[in-house]
N, C-alpha and C positions, 0 to 999 in steps of 0.2 A: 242581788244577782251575782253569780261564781260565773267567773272566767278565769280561764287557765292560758295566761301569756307565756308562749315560748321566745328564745332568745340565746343566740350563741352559734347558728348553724352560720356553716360559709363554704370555701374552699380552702383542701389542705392536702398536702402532699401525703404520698403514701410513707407511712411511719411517721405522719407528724401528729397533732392533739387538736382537739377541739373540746370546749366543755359547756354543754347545751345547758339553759335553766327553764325553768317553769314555775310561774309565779301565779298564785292565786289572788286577781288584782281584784280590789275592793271587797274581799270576801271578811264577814263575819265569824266565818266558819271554817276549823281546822281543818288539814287534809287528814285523814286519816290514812290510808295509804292512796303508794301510785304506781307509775310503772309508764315507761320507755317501750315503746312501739315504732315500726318503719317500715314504709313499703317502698320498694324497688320498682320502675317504670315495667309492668307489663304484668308484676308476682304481686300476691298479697300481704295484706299488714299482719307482720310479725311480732310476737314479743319481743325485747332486748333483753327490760329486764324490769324487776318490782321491787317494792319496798314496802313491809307490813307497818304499822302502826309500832312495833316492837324494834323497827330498825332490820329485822329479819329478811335480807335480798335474797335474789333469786334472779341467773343470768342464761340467756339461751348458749349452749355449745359454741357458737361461733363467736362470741367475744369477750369469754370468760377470760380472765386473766387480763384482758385489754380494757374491760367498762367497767366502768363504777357508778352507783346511784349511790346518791346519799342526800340527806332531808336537814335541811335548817329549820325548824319549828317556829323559832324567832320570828323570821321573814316569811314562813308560810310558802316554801319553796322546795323543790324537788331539781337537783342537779344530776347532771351525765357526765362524768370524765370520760373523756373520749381520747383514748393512746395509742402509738402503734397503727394508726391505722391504716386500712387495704384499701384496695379499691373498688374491690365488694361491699364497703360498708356505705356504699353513695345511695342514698335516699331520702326520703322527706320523714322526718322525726315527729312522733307527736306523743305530747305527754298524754296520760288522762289520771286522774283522781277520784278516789271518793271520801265524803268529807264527814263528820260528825255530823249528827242530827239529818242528814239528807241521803236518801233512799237511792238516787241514780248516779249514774257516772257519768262525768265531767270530762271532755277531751279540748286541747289546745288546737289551734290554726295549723300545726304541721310549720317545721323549719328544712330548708332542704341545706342536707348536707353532699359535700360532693370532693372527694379521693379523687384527684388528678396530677399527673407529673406533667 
C-alpha cells in the first residue's frame, strides 16, 4: 500500500522559510516523479512545482526563485524549500507522486501552511 506523508507545514512570517517533506511511508515502490501543489481557501489547487524522474523541475511564476523541490531517492522522499516567503503563499500543501511499476497518482493528507506577521 503507497502513502505519501507530508510534514513541515506551520506558521511563519513573511520572509521567513519553511521546508515541507513528503515521504512515501512503507512503500516498495520508487517515486518516479512529483510535484507540490496548493490551494487557497475559496481558489483552486495549483501547481507549485514538479520534479521528473531525471531531477528535471518545473516552478509556477509565482515562486520561482523562492521554492525549491528536490528528491532524496535514499529515503523515497520529495522536499519543498520554502524562502522568502509572502503572504500569498498561505494554503494547504499537498504532495502527489507517481511511482515505478504503478499506473496512478498518489497524493498526501495536505499540510497547511500559513504567512502571517
Amino acid at each position: 500500500q503507497v502513502q505519501l506523508v507530508e510534514s513541515g507545514g506551520g506558521l511563519a512570517q513573511p520572509g521567513g522559510s519553511l521546508r515541507l517533506s513528503c515521504a512515501a511511508s512503507g512503500s516498495i515502490f520508487s517515486i518516479y516523479a512529483a510535484g507540490w501543489y496548493r490551494q487557497a481557501p475559496g481558489k483552486q489547487r495549483d501547481l507549485v512545482a514538479s520534479i521528473t524522474s531525471g531531477g528535471s523541475t518545473n516552478y509556477a511564476d509565482s515562486v520561482k526563485g523562492r521554492f525549491t523541490i528536490s528528491r532524496d531517492n535514499t529515503k523515497n522522499t520529495v522536499y519543498l524549500q520554502m524562502n522568502s516567503l509572502k503572504l500569498e503563499d498561505t494554503a494547504v500543501y499537498y504532495c502527489t507522486a507517481r511511482f515505478y511499476g504503478l499506473t496512478q497518482d498518489y497524493w498526501g493528507q495536505g499540510t497547511q501552511v500559513t504567512v502571517s506577521s
